[in-house]
N, C-alpha and C positions, 0 to 999 in steps of 0.2 A: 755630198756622197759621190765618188766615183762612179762609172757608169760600169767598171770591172768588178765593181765591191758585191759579193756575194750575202743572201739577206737570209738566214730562217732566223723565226719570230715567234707567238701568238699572235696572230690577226697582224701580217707582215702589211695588209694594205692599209690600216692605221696608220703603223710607223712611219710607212712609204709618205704617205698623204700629210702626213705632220710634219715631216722634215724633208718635204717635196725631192725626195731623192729619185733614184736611178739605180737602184742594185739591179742584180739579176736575183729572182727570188728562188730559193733552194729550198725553201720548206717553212710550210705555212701551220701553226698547230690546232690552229683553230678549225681549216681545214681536214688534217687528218683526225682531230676531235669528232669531228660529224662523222668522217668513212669508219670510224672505230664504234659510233653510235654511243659516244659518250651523251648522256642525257642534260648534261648543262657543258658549253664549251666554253664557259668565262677561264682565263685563265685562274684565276685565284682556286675555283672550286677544281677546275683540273688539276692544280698541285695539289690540293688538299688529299684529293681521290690517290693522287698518281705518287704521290711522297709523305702523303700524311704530315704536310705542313702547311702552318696558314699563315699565309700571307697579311702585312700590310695592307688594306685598303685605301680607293683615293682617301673617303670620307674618312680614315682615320691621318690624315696627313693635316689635309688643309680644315677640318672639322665640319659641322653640320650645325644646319638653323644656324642661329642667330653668332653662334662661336664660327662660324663656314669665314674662312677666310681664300684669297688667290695664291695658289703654290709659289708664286712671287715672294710675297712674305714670309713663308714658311723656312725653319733655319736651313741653309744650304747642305747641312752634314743629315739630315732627316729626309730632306728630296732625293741626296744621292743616294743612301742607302735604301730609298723608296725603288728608284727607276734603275739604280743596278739589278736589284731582285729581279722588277720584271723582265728587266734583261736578259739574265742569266737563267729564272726559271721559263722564259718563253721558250730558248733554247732549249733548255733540260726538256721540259713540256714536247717539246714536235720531236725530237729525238723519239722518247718514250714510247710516245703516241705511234711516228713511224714506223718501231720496230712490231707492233702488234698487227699493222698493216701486212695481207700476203696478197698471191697471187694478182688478182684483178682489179682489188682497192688499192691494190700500190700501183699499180699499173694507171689506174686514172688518175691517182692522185700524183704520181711523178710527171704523168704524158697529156695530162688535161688539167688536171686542175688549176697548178702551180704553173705553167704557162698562161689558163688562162687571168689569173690574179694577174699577170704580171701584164700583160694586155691592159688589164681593168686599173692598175694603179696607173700605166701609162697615160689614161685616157684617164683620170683624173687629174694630174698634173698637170695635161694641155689642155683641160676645158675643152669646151665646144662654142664654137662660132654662134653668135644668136644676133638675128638682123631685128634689133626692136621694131622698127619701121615695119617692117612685113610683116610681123605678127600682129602689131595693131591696125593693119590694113585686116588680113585674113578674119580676127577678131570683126572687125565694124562689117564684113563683109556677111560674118556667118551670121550675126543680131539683123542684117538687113534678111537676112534669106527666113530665118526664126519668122522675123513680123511677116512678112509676105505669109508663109504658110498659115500663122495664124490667121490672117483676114482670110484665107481660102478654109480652112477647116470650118472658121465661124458663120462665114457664109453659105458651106454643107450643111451644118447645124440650123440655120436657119429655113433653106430647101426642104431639109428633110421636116421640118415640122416640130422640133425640138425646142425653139427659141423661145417660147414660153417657160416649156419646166427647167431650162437652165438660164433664167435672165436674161437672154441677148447674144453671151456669149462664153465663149470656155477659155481657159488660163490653161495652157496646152504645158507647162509647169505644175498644173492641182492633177495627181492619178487620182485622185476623189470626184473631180469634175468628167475626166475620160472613163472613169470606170461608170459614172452615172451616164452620161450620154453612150454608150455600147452598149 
């Protein structure tokens, strides 16, 4: 996808994310579904509501149980006419949706919302930096700090005179074991 190619959708950061593109996103229907307080934003049930048609299903493409096949195999003239719909009705869908939008829900949904989607599908595309190394440092560090406190709580427990009616000592994991000792 071009990084000029302009994107409205249903759930534009799906598409984003599936076909790792770069639009600029222009309108999101899923979005303006919620600022319009549509009670279900699935596309399929927005057009039903919104054009009194129903849609294709995935499940009716590739089927279910034991007939569930991979859109892979599915005849290629039954996929296209599958994923042109959602196409064309995502479209249709955020238009609709938009024009019900006034004042101050257009206003966040042009000046906040859809920029921020477009932040969010960016920073799905590039991932985030993750140093396994230091987390498995930070991890064995935090299990060392856990045991420490427990030998210190269980040795309060034993100070205080406790150590009888909880065995020796407490599983600072059991709220059954801290709830009886408090």
């Amino acid at each position: 996808t071009h990084p000029n190619t302009l994107r409205a959708d249903h759930c534009v950061s799906f598409g984003m994310a599936a076909r790792n593109g770069r639009s600029r996103i222009v309108g999101d229907g899923m979005l303006a579904a919620y600022l319009v307080g549509e009670p279900n934003a699935r596309l399929k049930d927005v057009v039903y509501r919104r054009f009194n048609y129903r849609m294709t299903t995935y499940d009716e493409v590739v089927g279910t149980g034991k007939n569930r096949t991979t859109i892979s195999q599915v005849d290629s003239d039954i996929v296209a006419r599958y994923c042109c719909a959602d196409a064309y009705f995502g479209v249709q869908a955020e238009e609709c949706l938009r024009s019900e939008l006034g004042g101050k829900a257009l206003d966040l949904y042009e000046n906040v919302d859809l920029p921020i989607a477009m932040i969010l599908c960016d920073m799905q595309a590039e991932g985030i930096r993750f140093d396994r190394s230091l987390a498995m440092e930070t991890l064995e560090d935090v299990k060392r700090q856990r045991d420490v406190l427990a030998e210190v709580v269980n040795d309060l427990v034993r100070v205080a005179g406790y150590g009888n009616d909880i065995e020796g000592s407490i599983n600072l994991r059991s709220s059954r074991q801290l709830v009886d000792f408090y």
